[in-house]
N, C-alpha and C positions, 0 to 999 in steps of 0.2 A: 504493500500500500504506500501513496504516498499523500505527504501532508502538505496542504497550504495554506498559506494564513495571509491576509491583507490588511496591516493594522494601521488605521486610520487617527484621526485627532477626537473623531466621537466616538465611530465604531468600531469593532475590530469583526473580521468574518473569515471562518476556518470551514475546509472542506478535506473530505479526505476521496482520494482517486483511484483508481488501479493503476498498475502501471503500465497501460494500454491504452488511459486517458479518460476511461469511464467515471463520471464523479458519483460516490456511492453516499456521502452524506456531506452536509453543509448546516451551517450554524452561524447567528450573528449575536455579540450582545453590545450592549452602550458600553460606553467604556467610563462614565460615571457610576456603574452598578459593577465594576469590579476594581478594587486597590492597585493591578499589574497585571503588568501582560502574562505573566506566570500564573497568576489567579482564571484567569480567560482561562489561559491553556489546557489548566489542570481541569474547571469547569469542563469543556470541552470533551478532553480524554476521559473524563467518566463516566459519559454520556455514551464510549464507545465499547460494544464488546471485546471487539479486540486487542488483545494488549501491545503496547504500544513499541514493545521491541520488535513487533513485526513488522512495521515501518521500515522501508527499503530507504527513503530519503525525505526531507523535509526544506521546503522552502517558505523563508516568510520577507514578505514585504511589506515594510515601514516608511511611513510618512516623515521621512529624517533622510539629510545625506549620509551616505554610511561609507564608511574609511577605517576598514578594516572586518576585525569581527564584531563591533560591539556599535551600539547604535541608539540616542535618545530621540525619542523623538520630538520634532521641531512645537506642537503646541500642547504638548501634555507632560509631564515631566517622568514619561515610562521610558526604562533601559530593557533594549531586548541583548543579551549577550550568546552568540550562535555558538561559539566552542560547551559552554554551560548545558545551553541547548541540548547539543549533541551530545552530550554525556549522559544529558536525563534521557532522553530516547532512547539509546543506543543504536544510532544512525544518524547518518552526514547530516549535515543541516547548510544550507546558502541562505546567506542574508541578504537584501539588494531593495534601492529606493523602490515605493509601492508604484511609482510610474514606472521601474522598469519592467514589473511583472505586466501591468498593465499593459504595457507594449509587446513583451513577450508571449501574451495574450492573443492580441490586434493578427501578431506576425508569427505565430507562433507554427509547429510540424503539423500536419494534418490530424493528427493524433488527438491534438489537444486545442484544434481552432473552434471556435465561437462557436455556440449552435444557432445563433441568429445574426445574418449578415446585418453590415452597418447601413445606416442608412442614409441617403445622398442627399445631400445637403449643399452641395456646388457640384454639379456633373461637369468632369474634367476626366478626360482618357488618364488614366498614371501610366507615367515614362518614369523611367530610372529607377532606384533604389531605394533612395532616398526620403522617408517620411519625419513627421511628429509626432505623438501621442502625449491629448493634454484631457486632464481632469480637474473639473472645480469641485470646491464642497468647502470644507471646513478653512481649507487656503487652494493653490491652487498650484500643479506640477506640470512639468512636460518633459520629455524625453526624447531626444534623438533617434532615429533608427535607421540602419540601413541595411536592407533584404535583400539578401541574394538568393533567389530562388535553389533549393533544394540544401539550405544552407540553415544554423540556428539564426536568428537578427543576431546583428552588433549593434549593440544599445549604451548610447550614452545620454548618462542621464545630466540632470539641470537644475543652478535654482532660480531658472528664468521667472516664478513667480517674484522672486526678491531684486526685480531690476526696479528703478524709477517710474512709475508709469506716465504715458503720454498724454499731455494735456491737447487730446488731439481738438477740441473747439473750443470758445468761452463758458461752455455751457460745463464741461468738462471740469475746467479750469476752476473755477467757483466751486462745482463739487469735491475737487482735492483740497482748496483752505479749505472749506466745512468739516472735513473729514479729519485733516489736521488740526482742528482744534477737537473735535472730536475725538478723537482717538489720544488727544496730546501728545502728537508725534509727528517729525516736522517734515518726516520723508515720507512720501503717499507712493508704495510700489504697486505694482501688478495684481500681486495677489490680492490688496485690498482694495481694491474696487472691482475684482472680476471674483472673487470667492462667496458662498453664499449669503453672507452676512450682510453685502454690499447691496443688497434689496433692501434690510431694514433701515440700511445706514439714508442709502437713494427716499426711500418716502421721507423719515425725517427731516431730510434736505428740504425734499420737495413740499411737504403738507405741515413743517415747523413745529412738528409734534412725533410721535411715537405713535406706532401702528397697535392697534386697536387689534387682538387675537382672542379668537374663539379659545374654550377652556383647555390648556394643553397643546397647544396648535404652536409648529413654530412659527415666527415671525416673520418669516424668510418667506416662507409657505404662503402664511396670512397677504403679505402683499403679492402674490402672486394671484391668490385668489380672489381678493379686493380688485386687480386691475382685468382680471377674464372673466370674474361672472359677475363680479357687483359694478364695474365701469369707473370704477374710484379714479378721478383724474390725476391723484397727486401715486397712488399707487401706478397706473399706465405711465404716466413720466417714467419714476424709476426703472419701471420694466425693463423701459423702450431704451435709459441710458445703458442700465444692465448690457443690454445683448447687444447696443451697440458696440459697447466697449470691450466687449469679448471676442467681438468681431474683431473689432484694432488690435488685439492681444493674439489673436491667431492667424492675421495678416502679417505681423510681425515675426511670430515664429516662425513662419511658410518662409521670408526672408530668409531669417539666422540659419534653416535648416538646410535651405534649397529643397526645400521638399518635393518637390514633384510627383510623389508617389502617393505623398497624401498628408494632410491635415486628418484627423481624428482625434475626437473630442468626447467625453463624456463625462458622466452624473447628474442627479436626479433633476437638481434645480432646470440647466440647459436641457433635460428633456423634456421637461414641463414644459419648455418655451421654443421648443423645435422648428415652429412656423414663422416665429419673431424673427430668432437668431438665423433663420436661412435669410431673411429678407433682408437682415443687416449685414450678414457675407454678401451676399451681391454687391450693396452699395459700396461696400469699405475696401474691397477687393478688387474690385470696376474702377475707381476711383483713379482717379492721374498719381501715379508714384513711380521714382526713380526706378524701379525693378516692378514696372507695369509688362512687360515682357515676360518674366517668368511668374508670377502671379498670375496671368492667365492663363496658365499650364496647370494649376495646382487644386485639383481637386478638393473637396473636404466633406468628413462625414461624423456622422454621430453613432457612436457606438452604442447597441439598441443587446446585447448582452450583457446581462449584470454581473455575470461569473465571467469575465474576460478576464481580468485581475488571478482570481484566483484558480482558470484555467495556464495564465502563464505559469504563476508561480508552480504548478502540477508540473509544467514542461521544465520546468529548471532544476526540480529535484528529479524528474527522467532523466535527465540529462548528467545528474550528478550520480543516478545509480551504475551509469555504463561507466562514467570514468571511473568510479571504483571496482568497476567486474573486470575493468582491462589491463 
């Protein structure tokens, strides 16, 4: 069997695979209802019949850059340490940012690709190699990749959420002070205006108050809902900067990456909002820019499997089982 885990800033979500790429069970919990990722895990493995030495290999991706074996993550203060890991198992264990699984997901051997193809969101032939894989939610990642056909990806990952983000209009512009005194922090990068939070942040902007949430509901959500079925105009603003400015953030990457092969995006918030953010690819991608030539090569899609993530990580512990058998 193999293990995989995708642990995020809220959730953490573990499956376990054959190693033929069948996933036989899957599990998610909050990660404010457990003290460590240890805790998760152990939750987890008790839940399984199986005892856990029969693990062939284990892969987990975290939402941290990871430089080496041991890895904090970036908005929670959990340490995962893969040698520890592996000892408690008794089997390999690979650590690697949760956007590279995610990408090894996207790009991953037949064995272990997506059970639901992505869904097209800029129709563009893919040429070359060459793609991205980005996710929003709690902050927001991306990852390089370049596929060679009958090859694993070569994936390099990024903390292209933590660059400066682009004050691409005034309207922008005004929302980043806001944000910065809001947040009392004088740099406005990427990830905080494109990760999910940036909806509650956007109505506050826009309607000069704090969004109104049914019991339990997150806020994130709430304006989401406020701007599709209730018509809230200060909610539809945010929306509408939201997916703009997602759009700029993965017109950007299509740049850094040369992507040609492809743009690929997902979680939950951007599927919610699938018909927005296509219409704001077109605009921001269509748009007059220096490398208006290869931008209109570059396809982009939304990733419409929820198990992508932790179908790659499934592929990277296959992958760790053979180099131990050889």
């Amino acid at each position: 069997m193999l293990l995989a885990a995708d642990v995020g800033g809220t959730n953490t979500r573990f499956a376990l695979f054959s190693e033929g790429g069948t996933l036989r069970r899957r599990s998610q919990v909050a990660n404010d209802e457990v003290a460590s990722f240890d805790a998760a895990l152990s939750a987890f493995l008790a839940q399984e019949a199986a005892d856990a030495g029969t693990l062939g290999a284990a892969a987990i991706g975290v939402a941290a850059p990871v430089a080496g074996r041991v890895a904090t993550l970036t908005n929670r203060a959990w340490t995962v340490d893969a040698d520890a890991l592996a000892q408690r198992l008794g089997a390999p264990v690979v650590l690697a940012n949760d956007l590279e699984i995610l990408a090894e997901g996207v790009f991953a051997p037949t064995a272990f690709q997506a059970s639901a193809p992505p869904l097209v969101l800029r129709d563009r032939r893919r040429t070359g190699v060459r793609g991205v894989v980005v996710a929003t939610g709690t902050g927001l990642g991306a990852t390089f990749a370049a596929n060679h056909t009958g090859l694993p990806p070569v994936l390099f990952p990024s903390e292209a959420g933590h660059v400066l983000a682009p004050a691409f209009d005034d309207q922008a512009a005004h929302f980043h002070k806001f944000l910065a005194k809001r947040l009392d922090f004088p740099l406005i990068t990427v990830e905080h205006v494109t990760r999910g939070r940036a909806l509650s942040d956007g109505y506050a902007f826009f309607a000069k108050r704090e969004v109104a949430t049914e019991p339990a509901e997150d806020p994130n959500r709430a304006v989401v809902r406020r701007a599709l079925d209730d018509g809230d105009e200060a909610a539809l603003a945010a929306v509408l900067l939201y997916v703009d400015t997602v759009a700029v953030a993965l017109r950007d990457l299509a740049v850094l990456g040369v992507a040609r092969a492809g743009v690929y995006i997902g979680g939950s918030i951007v599927t919610s909002l699938a018909p927005l953010l296509e219409a704001a690819i077109e605009v921001r991608f269509d748009e007059p820019h220096p490398m208006a030539t290869l931008l209109g090569d570059v396809p982009v899609f939304l990733i419409s499997d929820g198990d992508a993530a932790l179908r790659g990580a499934a592929s990277m512990a296959s992958r760790l089982t053979l180099q131990n058998s050889n």
